[in-house]
N, C-alpha and C positions, 0 to 999 in steps of 0.2 A: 581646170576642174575646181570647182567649189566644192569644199568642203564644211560640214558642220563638226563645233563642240558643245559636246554635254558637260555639264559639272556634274558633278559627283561628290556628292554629300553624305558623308558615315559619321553616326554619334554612335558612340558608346558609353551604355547607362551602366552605370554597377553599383553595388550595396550589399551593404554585410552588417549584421548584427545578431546579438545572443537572441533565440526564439524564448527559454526561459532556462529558471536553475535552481533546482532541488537540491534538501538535502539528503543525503542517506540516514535512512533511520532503521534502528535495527530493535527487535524482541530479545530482552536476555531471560531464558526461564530459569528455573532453578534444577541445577543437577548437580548430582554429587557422586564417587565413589565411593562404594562400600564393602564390605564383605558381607559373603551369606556362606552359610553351613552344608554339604554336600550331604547328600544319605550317609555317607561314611566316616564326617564327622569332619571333610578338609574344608576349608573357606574357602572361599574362589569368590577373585572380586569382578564386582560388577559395578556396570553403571545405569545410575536411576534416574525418576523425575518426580520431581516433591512438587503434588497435584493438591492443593487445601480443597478445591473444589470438586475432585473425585471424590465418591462414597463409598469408596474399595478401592485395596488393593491388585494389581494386578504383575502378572511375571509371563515373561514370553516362553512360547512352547521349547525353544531354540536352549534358552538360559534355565529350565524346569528338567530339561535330558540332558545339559552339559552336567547338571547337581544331581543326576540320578534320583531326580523325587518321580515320585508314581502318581500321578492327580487320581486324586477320589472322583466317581463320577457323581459331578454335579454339574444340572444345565442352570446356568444364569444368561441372561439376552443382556447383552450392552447397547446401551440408548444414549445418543449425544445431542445435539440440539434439534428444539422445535419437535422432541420425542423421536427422533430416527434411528432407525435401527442399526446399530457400528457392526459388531460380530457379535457371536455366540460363542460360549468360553468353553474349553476343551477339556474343565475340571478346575478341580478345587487341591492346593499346596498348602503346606504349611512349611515358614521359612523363619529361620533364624536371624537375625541381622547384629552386626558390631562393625563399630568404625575402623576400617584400613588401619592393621599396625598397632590394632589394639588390643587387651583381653576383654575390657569390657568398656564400658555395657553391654549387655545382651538385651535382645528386642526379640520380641515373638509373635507373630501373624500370619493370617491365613491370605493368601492372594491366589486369586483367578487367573489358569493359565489360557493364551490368545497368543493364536500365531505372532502377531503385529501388535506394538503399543503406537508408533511413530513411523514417522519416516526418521533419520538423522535429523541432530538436533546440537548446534543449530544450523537451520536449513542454509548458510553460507557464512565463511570464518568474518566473527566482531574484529573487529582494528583494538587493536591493544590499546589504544589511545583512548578511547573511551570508557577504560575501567582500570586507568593507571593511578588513578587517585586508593586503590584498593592493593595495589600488588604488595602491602607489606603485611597481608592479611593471610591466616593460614584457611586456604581457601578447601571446601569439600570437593572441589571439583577443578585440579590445577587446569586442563585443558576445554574449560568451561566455551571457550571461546571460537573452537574448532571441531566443525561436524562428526559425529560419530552415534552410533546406536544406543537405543536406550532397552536396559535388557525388564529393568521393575520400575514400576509406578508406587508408588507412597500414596495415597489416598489418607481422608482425613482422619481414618483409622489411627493413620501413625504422628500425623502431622506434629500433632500438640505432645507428642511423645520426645521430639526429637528436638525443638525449640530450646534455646539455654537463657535467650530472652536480653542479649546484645541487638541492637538495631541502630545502623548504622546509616544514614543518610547522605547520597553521594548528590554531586553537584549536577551530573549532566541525565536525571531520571532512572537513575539505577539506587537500587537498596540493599544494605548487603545484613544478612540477619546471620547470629551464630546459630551453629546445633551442633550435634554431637560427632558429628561427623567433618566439621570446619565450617566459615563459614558461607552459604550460600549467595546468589547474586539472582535478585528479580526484579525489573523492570522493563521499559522504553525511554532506548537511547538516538540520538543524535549525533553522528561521527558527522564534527563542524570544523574538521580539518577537507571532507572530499563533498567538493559539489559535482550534480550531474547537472552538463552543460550541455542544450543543445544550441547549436550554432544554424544560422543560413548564407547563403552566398549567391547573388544572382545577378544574372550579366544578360545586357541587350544590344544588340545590334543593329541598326536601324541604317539603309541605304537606301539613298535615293535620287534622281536624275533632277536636274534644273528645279530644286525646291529648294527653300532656305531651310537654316536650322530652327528656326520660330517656326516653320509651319509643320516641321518635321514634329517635333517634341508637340505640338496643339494637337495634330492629329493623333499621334501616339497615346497620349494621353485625353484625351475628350469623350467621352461616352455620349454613345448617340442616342437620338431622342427622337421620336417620331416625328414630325414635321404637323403644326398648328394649320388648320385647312377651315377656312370661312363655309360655313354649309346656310348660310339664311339665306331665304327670298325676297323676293324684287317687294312681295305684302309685308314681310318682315322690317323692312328696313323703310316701308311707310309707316305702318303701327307705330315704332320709337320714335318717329319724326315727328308724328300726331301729340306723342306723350311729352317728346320734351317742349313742343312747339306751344301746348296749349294748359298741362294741369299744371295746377294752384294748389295751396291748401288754405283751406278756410281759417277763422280766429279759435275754432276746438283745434286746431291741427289737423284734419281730417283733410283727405288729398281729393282732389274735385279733378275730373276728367275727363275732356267732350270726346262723347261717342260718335257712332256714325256706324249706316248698315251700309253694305258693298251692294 
């Protein structure tokens, strides 16, 4: 019995490399603790958010019933950007404010109650690492770094009220200003300790009967191409014969070439 053998031919392709690599960048806004004054006269602290760019104050309906204050009815419409309409405020407060642990200063303003100022803030925990150049600072806001609700907004109302006029310039896009309440941290940071890495990995397998590895790998790799196809006529390919066989150019340069009717 005669028998045939096949070879059998198996390459295997593989590669890997980083697709690309961000850094993490993160928002630090400015929040602080503070106390405010209940109807009854106890402080109960909360946590705020020192807005320069708000033109009022505002307190959440949540933290306006924990103080037992009564909002005056007053409608105001709250507009954010490109004039869109945020909410409509639930009434008008009057609040006292003093720095955590202290007797004074005393601070006095009126803020808009609104179900919602925020979502938490900030929307996911800073790496200590990026505002270690500041930990020996007495800060308004020791857990500035880790998500939590914001009950009052500061508007520019208060803003220039609470400034003690320290500015402090940190190295990785953070700023750190005093007030009366410690002091505050605003900027855009960089944590240039964590990159986000994406990676790829990809494997080929390639099997084939009585073919080499050269022609394996040529056709694996070759992108096809339509095939060059002659479409002139038998008149075509007398015309050029005519043109190379017979035109000249004159001494203007001008190209001289004998005709002929069929």
């Amino acid at each position: 019995m005669k028998g045939e053998y096949h070879h059998k031919s198996v390459v295997n392709l593989s590669s890997a490399g980083v697709l690309n690599s961000d850094r993490t960048s993160y928002a630090v806004l400015a929040t602080a603790l503070v106390e405010v004054s209940g109807s009854n006269g106890t402080f109960h602290k909360l946590r705020c958010l020192i807005d320069s760019a708000s033109m009022t104050s505002f307190i959440t309906k949540h933290a306006a019933s924990r103080l037992g204050l009564r909002p005056e009815n007053v409608f105001f419409e709250v507009t954010g950007l490109n004039s869109s309409k945020s909410c409509t405020s639930k009434g008008l407060v009057a609040i006292t404010i003093r720095p955590v642990g202290q007797e004074t200063p005393i601070l006095h303003t009126n803020a808009f109650v609104i179900t919602q100022i925020t979502e938490k803030l900030p929307n996911s925990t800073i790496p200590a690492v990026i505002t270690n150049e500041f930990k020996n600072l007495k800060l308004a806001d020791p857990s500035f770094n880790r998500p939590g609700n914001i009950d009052i907004l500061f508007g520019v109302d208060m803003f220039a009220k609470i400034l003690l006029g320290t500015h402090i310039s940190g190295s990785n896009g953070i700023d750190a200003f005093d007030t009366i309440f410690g002091f505050i941290l605003i900027g855009g940071a960089t944590d240039l300790s964590r990159n986000v890495t994406s990676s790829f990995f990809c494997n080929i397998d390639c099997q084939a009967i009585d073919d080499s590895l050269p022609n394996i790998l040529k056709g694996f790799w070759e992108i096809e191409s339509v095939p060059s196809v002659s479409v002139s006529s038998s008149a075509d390919d007398l015309c050029e014969k005519i043109f190379v066989d017979t035109h000249k150019r004159d001494v203007s340069g001008k190209y001289i070439v004998f005709t002929f009717c069929k």
